[in-house]
matplotlib code that plots the C-alpha trace (Angstrom):
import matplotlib.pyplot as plt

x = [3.1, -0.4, 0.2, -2.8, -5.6, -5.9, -8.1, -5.8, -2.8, -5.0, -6.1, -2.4, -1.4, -4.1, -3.6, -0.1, 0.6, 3.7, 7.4, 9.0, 9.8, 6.2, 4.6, 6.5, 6.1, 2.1, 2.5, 4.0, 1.5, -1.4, 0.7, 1.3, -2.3, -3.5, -5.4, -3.7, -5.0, -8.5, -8.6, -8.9, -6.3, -3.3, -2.7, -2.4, -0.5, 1.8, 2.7, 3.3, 6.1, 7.6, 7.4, 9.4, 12.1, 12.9, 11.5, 8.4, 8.8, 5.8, 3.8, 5.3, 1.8, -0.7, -4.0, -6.9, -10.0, -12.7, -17.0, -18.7, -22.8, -24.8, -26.6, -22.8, -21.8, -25.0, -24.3, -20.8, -22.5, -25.2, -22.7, -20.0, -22.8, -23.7, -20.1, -19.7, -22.8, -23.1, -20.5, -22.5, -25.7]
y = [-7.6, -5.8, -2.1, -1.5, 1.0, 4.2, 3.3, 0.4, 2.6, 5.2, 2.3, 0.5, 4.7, 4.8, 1.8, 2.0, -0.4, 1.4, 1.8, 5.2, 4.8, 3.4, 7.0, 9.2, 7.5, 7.7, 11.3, 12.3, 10.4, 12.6, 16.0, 14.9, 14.5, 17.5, 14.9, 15.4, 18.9, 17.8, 15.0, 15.5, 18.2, 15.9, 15.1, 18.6, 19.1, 15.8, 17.2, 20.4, 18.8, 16.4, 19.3, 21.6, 18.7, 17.9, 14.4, 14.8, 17.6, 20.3, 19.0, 20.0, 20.5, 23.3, 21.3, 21.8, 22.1, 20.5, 20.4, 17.5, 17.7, 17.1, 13.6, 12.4, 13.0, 11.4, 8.5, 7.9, 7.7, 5.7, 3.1, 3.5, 3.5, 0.0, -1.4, -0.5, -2.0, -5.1, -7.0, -6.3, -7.7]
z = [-6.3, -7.0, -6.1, -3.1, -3.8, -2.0, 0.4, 1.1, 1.4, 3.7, 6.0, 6.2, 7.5, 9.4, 11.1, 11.6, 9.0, 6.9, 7.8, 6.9, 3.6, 2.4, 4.7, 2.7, -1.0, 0.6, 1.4, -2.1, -3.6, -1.8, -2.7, -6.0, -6.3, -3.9, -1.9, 1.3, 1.4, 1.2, 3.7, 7.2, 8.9, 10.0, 6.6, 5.5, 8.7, 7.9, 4.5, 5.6, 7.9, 5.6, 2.3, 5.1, 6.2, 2.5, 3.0, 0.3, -2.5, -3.3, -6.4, -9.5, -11.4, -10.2, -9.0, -10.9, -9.2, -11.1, -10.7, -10.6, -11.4, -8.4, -10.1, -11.0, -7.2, -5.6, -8.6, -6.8, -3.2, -3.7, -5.4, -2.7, 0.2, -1.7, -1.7, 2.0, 3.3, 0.9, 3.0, 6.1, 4.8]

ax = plt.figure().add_subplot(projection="3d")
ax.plot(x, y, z, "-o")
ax.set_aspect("equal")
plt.show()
């Protein structure tokens, strides 16, 4: 089995598309990472919960917050923008 993507993972959560077991390994995944603190609220919130009820463990590696150049970040838009809309077309 083909592990999913992120944004496979984050639409299966959002759509109420995981069983326990696959929310937490999601939710250790985006601590682990430092994602879930830079998403939306609930999933801050959601960590928060399941770091305090023993079910996910705090990140074991400081997160390192990194710059990306303006032309690099409008780069990854444009060519996200053009995935997203090229289906549609």
């Amino acid at each position: 089995m083909v592990d999913k993507t992120f944004i496979e993972k984050l639409g299966a959560y959002e759509n109420d598309e995981m069983d326990q077991d696959e929310i937490i390994k999601f939710f250790q995944e985006l601590v682990d990472d430092g994602i879930a603190w830079k998403l939306q609220g609930h999933y801050g919130r959601v960590a928060d919960v399941l770091i305090e009820s023993g079910l996910v463990k705090e990140a074991e590696q400081p997160f390192i917050e990194t710059t990306v150049e303006v032309g690099e970040v409008n780069l990854f838009c444009n060519t996200a923008k053009k995935d997203l809309t090229s289906e549609t077309e």
